[in-house]
C-alpha positions as CSV (number, residue, x, y, z in Angstrom):
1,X,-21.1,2.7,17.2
2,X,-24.0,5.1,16.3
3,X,-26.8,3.9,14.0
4,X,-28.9,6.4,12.1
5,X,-32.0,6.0,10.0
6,X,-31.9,8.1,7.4
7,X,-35.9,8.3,5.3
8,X,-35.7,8.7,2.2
9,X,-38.4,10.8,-0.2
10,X,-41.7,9.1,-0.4
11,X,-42.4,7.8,-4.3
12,X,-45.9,6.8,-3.8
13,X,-48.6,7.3,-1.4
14,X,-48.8,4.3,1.8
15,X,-44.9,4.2,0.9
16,X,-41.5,4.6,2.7
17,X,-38.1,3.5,2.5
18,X,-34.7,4.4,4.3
19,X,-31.4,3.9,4.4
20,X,-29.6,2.6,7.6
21,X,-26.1,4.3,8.5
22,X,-23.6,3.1,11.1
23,X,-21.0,5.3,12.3
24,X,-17.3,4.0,13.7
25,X,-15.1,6.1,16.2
26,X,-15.4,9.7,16.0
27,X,-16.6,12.1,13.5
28,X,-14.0,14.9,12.4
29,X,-11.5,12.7,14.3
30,X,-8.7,11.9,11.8
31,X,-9.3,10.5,8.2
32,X,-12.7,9.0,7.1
33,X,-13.5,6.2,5.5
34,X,-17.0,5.3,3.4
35,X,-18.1,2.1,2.7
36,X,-21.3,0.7,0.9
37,X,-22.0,-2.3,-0.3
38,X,-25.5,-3.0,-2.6
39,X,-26.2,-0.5,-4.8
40,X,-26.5,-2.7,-7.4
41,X,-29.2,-4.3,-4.8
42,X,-28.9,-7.7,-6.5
43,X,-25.3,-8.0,-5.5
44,X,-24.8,-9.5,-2.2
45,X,-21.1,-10.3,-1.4
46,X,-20.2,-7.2,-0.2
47,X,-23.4,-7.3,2.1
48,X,-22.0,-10.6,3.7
49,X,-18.3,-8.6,4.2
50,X,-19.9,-5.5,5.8
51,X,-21.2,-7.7,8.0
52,X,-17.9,-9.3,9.1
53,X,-16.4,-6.1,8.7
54,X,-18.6,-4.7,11.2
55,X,-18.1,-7.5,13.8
56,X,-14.5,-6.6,13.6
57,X,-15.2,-2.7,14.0
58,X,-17.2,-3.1,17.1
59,X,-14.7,-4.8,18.8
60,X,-12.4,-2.4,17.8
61,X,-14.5,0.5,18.6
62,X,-14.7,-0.8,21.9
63,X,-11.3,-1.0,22.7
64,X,-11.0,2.4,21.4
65,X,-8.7,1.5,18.6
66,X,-10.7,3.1,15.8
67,X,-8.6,6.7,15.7
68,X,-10.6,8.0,12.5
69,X,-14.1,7.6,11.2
70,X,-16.0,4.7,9.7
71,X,-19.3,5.3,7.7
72,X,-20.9,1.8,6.5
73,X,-24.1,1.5,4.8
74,X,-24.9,-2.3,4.5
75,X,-27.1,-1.8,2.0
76,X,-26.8,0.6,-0.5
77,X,-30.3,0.5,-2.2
78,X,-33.6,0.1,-0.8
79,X,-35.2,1.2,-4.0
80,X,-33.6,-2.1,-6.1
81,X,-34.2,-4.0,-3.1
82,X,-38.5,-4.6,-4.0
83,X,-37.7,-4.6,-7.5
84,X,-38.7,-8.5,-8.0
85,X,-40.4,-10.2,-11.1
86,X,-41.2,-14.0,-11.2
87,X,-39.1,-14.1,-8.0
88,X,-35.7,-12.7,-9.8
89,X,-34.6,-9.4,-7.8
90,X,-33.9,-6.7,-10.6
91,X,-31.1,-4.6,-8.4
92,X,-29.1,-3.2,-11.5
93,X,-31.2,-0.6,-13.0
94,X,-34.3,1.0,-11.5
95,X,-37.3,-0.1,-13.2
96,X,-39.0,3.2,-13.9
97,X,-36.8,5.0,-15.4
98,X,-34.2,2.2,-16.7
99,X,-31.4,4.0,-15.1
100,X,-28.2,2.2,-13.9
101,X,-28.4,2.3,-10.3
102,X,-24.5,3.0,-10.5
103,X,-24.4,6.3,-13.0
104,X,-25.0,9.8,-13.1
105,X,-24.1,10.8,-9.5
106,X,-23.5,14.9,-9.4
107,X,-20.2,15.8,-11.0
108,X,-19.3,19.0,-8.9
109,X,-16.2,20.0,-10.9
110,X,-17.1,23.1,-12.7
111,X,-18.9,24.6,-9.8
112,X,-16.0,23.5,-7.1
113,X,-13.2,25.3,-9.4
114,X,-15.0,28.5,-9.4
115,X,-15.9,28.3,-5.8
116,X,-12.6,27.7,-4.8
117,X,-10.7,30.1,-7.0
118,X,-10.0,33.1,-4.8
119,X,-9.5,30.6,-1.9
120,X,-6.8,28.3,-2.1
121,X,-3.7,28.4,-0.6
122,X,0.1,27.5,-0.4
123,X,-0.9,25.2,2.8
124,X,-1.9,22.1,1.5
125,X,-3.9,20.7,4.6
126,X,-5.6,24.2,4.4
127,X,-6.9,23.7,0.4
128,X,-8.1,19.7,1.8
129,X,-10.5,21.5,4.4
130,X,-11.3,24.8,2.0
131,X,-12.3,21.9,-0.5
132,X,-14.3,19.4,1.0
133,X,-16.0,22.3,2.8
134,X,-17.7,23.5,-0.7
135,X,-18.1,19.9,-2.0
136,X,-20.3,19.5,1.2
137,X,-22.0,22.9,0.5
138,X,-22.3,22.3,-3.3
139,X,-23.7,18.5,-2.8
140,X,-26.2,20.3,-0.8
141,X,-26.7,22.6,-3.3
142,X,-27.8,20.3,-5.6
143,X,-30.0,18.7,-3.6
144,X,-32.1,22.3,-3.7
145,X,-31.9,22.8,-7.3
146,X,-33.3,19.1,-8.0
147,X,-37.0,19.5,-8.6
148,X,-38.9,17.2,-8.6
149,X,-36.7,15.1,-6.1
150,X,-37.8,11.4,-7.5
151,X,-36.6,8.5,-4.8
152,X,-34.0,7.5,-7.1
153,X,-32.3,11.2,-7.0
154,X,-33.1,11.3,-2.9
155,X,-31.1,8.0,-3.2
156,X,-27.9,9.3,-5.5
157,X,-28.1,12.1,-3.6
158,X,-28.2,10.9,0.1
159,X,-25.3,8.4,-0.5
160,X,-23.1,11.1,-2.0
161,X,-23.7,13.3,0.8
162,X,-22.5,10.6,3.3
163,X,-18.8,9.9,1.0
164,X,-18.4,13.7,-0.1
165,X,-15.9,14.1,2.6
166,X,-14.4,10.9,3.2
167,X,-10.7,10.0,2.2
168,X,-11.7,6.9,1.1
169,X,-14.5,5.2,-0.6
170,X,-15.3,1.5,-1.0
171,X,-17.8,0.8,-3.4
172,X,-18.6,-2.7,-2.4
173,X,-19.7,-4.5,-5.5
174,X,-19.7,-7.8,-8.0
175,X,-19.4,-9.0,-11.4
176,X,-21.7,-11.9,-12.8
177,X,-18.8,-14.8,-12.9
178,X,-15.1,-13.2,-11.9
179,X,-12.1,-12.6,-10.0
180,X,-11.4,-10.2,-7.0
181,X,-11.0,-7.1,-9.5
182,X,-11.5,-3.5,-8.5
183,X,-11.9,-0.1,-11.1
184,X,-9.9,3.2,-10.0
185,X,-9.0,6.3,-11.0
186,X,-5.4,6.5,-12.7
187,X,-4.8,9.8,-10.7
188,X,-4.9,7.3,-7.1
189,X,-2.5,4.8,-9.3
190,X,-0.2,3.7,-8.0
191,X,-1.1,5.0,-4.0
192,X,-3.8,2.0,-4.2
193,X,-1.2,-0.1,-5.0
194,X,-1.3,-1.8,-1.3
195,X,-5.5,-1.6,-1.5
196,X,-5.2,-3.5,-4.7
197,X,-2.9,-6.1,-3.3
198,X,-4.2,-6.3,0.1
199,X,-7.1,-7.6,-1.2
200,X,-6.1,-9.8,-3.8
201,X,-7.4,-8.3,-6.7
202,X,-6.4,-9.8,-10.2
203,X,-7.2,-7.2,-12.1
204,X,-6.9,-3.6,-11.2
205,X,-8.8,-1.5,-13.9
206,X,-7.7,2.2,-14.6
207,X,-9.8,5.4,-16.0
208,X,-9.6,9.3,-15.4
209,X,-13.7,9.2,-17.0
210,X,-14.8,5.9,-17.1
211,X,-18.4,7.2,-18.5
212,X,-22.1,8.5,-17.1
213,X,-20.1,9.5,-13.4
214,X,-20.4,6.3,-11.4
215,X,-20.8,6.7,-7.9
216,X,-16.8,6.7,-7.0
217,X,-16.2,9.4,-9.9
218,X,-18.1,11.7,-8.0
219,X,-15.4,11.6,-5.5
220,X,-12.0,11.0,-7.3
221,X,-12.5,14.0,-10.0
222,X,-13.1,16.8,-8.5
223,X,-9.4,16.8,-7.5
224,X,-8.6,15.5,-10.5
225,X,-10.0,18.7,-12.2
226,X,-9.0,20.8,-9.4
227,X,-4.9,19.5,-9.8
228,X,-5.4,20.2,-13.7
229,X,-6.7,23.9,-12.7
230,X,-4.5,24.9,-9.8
231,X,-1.9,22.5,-9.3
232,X,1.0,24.2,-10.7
233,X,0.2,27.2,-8.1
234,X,-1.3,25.3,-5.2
235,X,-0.7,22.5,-3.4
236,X,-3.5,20.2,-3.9
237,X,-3.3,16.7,-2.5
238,X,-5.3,13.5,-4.5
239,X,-7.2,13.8,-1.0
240,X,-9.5,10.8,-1.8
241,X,-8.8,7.2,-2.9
242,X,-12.7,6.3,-4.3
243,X,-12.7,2.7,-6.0
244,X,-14.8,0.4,-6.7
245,X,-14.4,-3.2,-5.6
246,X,-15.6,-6.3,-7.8
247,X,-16.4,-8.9,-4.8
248,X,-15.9,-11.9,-7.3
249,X,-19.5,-13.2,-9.0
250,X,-23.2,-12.4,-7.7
251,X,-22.9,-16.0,-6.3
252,X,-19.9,-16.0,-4.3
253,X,-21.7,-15.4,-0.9
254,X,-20.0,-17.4,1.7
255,X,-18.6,-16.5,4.8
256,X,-15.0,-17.9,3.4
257,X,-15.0,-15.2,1.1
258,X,-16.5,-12.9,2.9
259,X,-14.4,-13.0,6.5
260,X,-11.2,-12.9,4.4
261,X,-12.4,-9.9,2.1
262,X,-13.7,-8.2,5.7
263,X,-10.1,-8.8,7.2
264,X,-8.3,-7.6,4.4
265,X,-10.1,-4.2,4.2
266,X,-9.7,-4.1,8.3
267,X,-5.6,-4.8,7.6
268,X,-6.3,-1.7,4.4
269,X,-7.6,0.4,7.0
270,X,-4.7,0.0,9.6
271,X,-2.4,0.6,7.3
272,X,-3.8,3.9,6.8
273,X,-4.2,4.9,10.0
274,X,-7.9,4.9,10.7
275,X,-7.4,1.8,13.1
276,X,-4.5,0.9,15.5
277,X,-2.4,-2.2,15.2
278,X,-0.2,-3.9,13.2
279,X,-2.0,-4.9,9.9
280,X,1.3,-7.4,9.1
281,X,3.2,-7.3,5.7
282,X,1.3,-6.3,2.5
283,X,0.5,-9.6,0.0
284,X,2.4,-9.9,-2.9
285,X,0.3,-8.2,-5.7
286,X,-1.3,-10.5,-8.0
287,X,-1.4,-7.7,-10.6
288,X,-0.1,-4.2,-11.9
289,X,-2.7,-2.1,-12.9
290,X,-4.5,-2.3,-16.7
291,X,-6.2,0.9,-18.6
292,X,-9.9,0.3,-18.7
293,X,-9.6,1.1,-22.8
294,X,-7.8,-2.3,-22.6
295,X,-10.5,-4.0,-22.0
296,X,-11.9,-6.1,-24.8
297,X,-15.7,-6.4,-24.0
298,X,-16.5,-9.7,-26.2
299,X,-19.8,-9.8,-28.1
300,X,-22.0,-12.7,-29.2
301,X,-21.9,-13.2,-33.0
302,X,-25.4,-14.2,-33.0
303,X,-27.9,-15.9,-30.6
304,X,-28.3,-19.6,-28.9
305,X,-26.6,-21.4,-26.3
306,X,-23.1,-19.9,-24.7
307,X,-20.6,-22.5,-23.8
308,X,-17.5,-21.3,-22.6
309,X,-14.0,-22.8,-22.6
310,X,-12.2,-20.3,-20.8
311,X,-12.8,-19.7,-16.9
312,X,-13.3,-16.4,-15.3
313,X,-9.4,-15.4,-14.0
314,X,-7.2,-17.2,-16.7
315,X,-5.1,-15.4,-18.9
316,X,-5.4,-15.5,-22.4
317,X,-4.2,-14.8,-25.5
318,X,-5.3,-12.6,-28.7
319,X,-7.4,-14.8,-30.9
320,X,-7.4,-18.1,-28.3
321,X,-11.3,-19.7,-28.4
322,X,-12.9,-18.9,-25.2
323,X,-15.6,-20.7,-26.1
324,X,-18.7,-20.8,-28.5
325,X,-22.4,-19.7,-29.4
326,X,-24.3,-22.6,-30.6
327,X,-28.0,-22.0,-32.8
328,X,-29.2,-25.7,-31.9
329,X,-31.9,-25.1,-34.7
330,X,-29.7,-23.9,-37.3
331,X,-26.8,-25.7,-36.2
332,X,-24.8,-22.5,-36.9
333,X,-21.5,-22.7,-34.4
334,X,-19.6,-19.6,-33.8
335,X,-16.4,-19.2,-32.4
336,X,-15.3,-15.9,-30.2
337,X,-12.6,-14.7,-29.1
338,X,-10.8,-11.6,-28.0
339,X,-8.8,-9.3,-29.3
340,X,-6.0,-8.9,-26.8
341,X,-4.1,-10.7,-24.4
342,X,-4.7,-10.3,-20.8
343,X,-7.1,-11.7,-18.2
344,X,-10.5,-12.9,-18.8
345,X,-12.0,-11.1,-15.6
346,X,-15.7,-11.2,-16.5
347,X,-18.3,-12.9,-18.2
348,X,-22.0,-13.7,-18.2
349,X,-23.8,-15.3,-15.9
350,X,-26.1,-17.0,-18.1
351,X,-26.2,-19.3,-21.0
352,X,-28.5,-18.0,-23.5
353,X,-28.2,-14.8,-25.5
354,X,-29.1,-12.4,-27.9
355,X,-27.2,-11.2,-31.2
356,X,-24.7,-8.9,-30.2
357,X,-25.3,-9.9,-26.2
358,X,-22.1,-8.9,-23.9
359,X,-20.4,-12.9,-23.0
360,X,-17.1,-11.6,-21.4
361,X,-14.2,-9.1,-20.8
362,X,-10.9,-9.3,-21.2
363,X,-8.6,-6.8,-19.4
364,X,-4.8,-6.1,-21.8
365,X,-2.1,-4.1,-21.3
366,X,-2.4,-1.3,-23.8
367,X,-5.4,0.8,-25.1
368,X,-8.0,-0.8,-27.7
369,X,-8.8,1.1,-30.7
370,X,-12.5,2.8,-30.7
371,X,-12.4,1.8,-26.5
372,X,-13.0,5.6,-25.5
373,X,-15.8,7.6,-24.3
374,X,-17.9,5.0,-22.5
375,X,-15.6,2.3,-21.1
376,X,-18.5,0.4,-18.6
377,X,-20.6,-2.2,-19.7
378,X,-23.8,0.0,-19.3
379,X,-25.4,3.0,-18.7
């Protein structure tokens, strides 16, 4: 195991942070996997699993059974991490700006097809190296032509130029009360089929463009782009499986959790090939996957008190009461409910909220009319 210490850009005067980097098996030796957990620095579970997942990679290291490369960053977000007020951490969004933490990473599409255009080949290992070779030259790029470089763009920045390469990358997150649930690109449905299932996930969301380039669009569509460009003359591969995993609720830390999640994405990782040994059969899956314009974002009719009827991970019908929003003052009661029938993956952490507050989200089958454009919760 290698651990680097990577400084970020200063923000203020008497001022530093950094980012800590640990490195499994060899690099440039077979595929590579990312993994960060945190970036959203007030969501902890998949802190917790990196650190089981790291106790089972140093043993494995040692017996030299690692036969790719492992990048982990524990913690994704040193910035969020100070970001406190009346002892509440504020890891979401960064509190100059008011930017999500978890959008507008570099989208390298447009330059990489004109880079690549009189380059490509009828080798399709060949295009994979051609390709990530400018992603890591264009990522660079745009590192130069960001002026001023703010700490928050160091940040997007830095982390992208750790995962630009990798086959796969495991953005470790949470929701506020949930399920195991993770969001992917349709183009790496169904090849994450086994990742979804492996880890029990109950709700596997789909998206080509989700909205504002979260951090693992930055890595799923370039190909995406590049296959819609060149793939009927080249061969281009869907080289890298980028997801992002919903580690249950923000207060789901336990090592219960935690070890099992760590094992499963050990077992994922063996079944890829980045580790030797026998991961064992794959779990049943819990769940096919659902397009994220099937998801039914449920918002309060007015303010007061949220009581809910309905747990996070039951299914649920069009139209069912999932619970109410009560106006103790003005003893006005609302009903809501959704609009679809599916699973009821998300909802709100807290009991008090404002008119037209998100409550929960409820993932159906088939598209929503007006769900396009921006499918996440936030920007």
């Amino acid at each position: 195991m290698q651990e680097d210490r990577i400084n970020l850009v200063r923000p203020q005067m008497g001022t530093s942070r950094a980012l800590t980097v640990r490195r499994y098996g060899k690099v440039g030796r077979g595929p590579k996997a990312y993994f960060q957990a945190a970036l959203h620095a007030d969501e902890l579970p998949g802190v917790i699993t990196l650190h089981h997942l790291e106790a089972l990679l140093k043993e494995a290291d040692a017996k030299d059974e690692i036969t790719g490369e492992i990048v982990i960053v524990p913690f994704a977000n040193p910035i969020g991490f100070t970001q406190y007020v009346d002892m509440k951490p504020l890891g979401r969004f960064e509190m100059r700006s008011g930017q999500n933490f978890n959008r507008h990473y570099p989208d390298l599409s447009a330059a990489l097809i004109e880079a690549v255009a009189s380059k490509l080949t009828q080798d399709a290992d060949q295009n994979v190296a051609i390709i990530r070779a400018e992603l890591r030259r264009l990522i660079a790029q745009s590192r130069k032509d960001s002026a001023p470089l703010t700490d928050l763009v160091d940040l997007r920045l830095t982390l992208a130029e750790l995962a630009i390469d990798a086959d796969y990358v495991m953005d470790l997150h949470c929701d506020w009360e949930a399920p195991m649930h993770l969001y992917i690109s349709d183009h790496n449905w169904p090849d994450a089929a086994d990742l979804s299932a492996q880890i029990g996930s109950e709700c596997s969301l789909i998206a080509e463009i989700s909205g504002d380039n979260p951090f693992d669009e930055t890595f799923s569509r370039p190909w995406v782009e590049l296959r819609r460009v060149y793939g009927d003359k080249f061969p281009i591969p869907m080289a890298t499986l980028a997801t992002t995993i919903e580690l249950r609720g923000d207060r789901d830390v336990y090592d219960d959790y935690a070890i099992k999640d760590a094992d499963n994405l050990f077992k994922f990782l063996q079944r890829r090939g980045l580790i030797k040994g026998d991961p064992g059969p794959l779990p049943d899956a819990k769940c096919d996957a659902t397009p994220l314009s099937g998801v039914d974002r449920v918002m309060a009719p007015h303010g007061g008190m949220v009581v809910f009827h309905v747990e996070a991970g039951e299914k649920v019908e069009a139209g069912q009461e999932l619970g109410y929003v009560l106006d103790c003052e003005t003893e006005q009661k609302t009903m809501f409910s959704s609009r679809t029938n599916g699973v009821l993956y998300s909802r709100i952490g807290i009991r008090l909220i404002v008119p037209g507050g998100y409550l929960c989200s409820v993932a159906g089958a088939e598209p929503l009319p007006g769900r396009e454009g921006q499918l996440l919760l936030s920007k």
